[in-house]
C-alpha positions in Angstrom: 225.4 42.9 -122.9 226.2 40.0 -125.2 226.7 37.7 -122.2 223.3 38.4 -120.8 222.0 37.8 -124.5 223.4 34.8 -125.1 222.5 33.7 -121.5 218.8 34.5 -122.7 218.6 32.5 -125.5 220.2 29.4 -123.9 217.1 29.8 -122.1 215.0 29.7 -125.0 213.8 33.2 -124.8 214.8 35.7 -127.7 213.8 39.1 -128.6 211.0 39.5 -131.1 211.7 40.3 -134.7 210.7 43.8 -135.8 208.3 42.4 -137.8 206.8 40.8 -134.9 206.5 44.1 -133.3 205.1 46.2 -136.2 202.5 43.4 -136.9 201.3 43.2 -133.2 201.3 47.3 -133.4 199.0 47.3 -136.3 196.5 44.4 -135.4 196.1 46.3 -131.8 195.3 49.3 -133.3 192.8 47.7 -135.7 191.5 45.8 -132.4 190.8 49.3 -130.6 189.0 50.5 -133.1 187.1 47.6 -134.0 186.4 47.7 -130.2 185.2 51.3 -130.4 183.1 50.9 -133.1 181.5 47.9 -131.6 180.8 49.8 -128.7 179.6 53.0 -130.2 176.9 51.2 -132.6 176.2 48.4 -130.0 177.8 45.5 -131.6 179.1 42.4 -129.9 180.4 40.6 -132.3 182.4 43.8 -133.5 183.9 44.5 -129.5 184.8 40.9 -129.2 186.8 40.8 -132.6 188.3 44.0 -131.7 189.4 42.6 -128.0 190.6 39.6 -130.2 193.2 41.8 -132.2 194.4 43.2 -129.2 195.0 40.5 -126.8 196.1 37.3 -129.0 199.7 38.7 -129.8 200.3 37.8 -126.1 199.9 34.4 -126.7 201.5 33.7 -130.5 204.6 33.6 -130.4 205.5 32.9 -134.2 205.7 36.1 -136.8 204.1 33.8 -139.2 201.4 33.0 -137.0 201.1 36.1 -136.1 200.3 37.5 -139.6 197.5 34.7 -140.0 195.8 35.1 -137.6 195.4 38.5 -137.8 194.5 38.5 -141.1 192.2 35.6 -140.3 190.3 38.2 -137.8 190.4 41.1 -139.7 188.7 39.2 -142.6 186.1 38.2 -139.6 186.0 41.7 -139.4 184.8 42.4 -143.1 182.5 39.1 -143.2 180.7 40.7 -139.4 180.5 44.6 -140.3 176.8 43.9 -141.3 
């Protein structure tokens, strides 16, 4: 098992960080029910932030980054509830 780890990361790939993994848990579930809403009081901006917070953890690969942007879109969130 360490072999094949090690192997990995001379790749460059390496397991995410569990705060990596908590923080892409919470933003999805804030993105489905952004989504939800949006969709249940016909809002577009709403959906699209909430399909946002679901789908850009697939493409950061940074906890850091992860965190800002996140934040960044939940405070779009706030600022669009209106």
């Amino acid at each position: 098992m360490e072999d094949e780890l090690n192997m990995l990361q001379s790749l460059g790939l390496t397991l995410p960080t569990p705060a990596y993994l908590f923080g892409m848990i919470l933003f999805s579930v804030i993105g489905i029910a952004a989504y939800r809403y949006g969709r249940k009081n016909s809002r577009k901006t709403t959906r699209w932030l909430g399909i946002a917070l679901m789908l850009y953890p697939y493409v950061i690969f940074e906890t850091w980054q992860l965190y800002v942007v996140g934040i960044g879109l939940c405070v779009s969130l706030y600022i669009w509830r209106r």
